[in-house]
C-alpha positions, 0 to 999 in steps of 0.5 A: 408097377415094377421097374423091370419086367420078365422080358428086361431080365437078361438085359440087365444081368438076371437070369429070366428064372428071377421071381417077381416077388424080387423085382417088386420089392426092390421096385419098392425100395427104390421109391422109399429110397427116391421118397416118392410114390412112383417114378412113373408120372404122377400129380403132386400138390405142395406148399412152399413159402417164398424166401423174402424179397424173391420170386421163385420156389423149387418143386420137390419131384423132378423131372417135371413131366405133363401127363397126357393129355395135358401139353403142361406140367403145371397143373394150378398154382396159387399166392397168398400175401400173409402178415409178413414175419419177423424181419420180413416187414413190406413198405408201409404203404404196400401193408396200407393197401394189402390190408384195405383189400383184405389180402392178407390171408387169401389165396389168389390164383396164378396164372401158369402160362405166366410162370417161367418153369425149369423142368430139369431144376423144378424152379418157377420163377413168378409175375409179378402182381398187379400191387408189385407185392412180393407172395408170401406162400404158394400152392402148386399142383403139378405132374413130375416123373418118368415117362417112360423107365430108363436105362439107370433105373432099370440097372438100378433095379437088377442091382439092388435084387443081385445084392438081395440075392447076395446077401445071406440073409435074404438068400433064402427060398420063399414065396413072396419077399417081404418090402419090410425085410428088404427095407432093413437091409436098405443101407447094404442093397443101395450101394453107391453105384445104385445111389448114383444112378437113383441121385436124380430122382430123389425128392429135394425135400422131405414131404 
């Protein structure tokens, strides 16, 4: 759905004459730019390994959000305990007992009420286990995004068609803007004021 709609226009500086063809594009462009799908609330799954010895991991897609009617963001989240790596070697005894249970390998569920979650920053600090050994990988779905469109992304938006619209070769007449056209145009449509406004958003690693 785009960013701004018609009745928005004159609040952001575009006049209420503007083709949709141009706000959806620049709708487009601003998820390719945030690499994400949409900035409205949306369910994500990703795999992250655990940094050796620690017990918390980041999420990609911020901010965390529930989507109703759920009261949570966090959706599921599982833990594995693999064969440590290189120079990640457990105790001998905590290898003994993983082994004898065949951990290694299995995924495990984790309780989310459990999970100590930091919706601004996407990190989750985990329980520890009942054998006190430290998850290897984890598994999270979850919900993040905007519940409802703000004031930045919405000027972002208006910016990026106004810099369309200013930039000749795109200054043409025609029925539907091609997102492919205006994605080769990307690096002069998203100035630095745009980034600035758009720097939240962006996904924390590629995925």
């Amino acid at each position: 759905m785009a960013y701004l709609q018609p009745a928005d226009y004159p609040n952001y500086g575009l006049p209420s004459s503007t083709s949709a063809d141009w706000v959806a594009a620049a709708t487009a462009l601003i998820n390719s730019y945030c690499r994400r799908p949409d900035l409205n609330i949306v369910q994500y799954a990703e795999r992250l390994r655990v940094v050796s010895g620690a017990q918390t991991v980041r999420l990609s897609y911020l901010p965390l959000a529930p989507l109703p009617p759920a009261s949570t963001a966090l959706i599921s989240m599982q833990g594995r305990y693999a064969r440590p790596r290189r120079g990640e070697a457990l105790h001998e005894s905590l290898l003994e007992i993983a082994w004898a249970f065949s951990l290694p390998g299995q995924w495990i569920s984790i309780d989310t009420s459990a999970v100590d979650c930091d919706a601004a920053t996407g990190e989750l600090q985990m329980p520890w286990n009942i054998l006190g050994m430290p998850y290897n990988e984890v598994a999270v779905t979850y919900t993040a995004g905007l519940a409802s469109i703000g004031d930045d992304v919405k000027a972002a938006c208006a910016q990026i068609v106004r810099n369309a619209q200013a930039t000749p070769a795109l200054n043409a007449s025609r029925t539907k803007i091609d997102t492919m056209w205006m994605q080769y145009f990307s690096s002069s449509l998203l100035d630095e004021t745009v980034q600035t406004w758009l720097r939240p958003y962006v996904a924390n690693r590629l995925g």
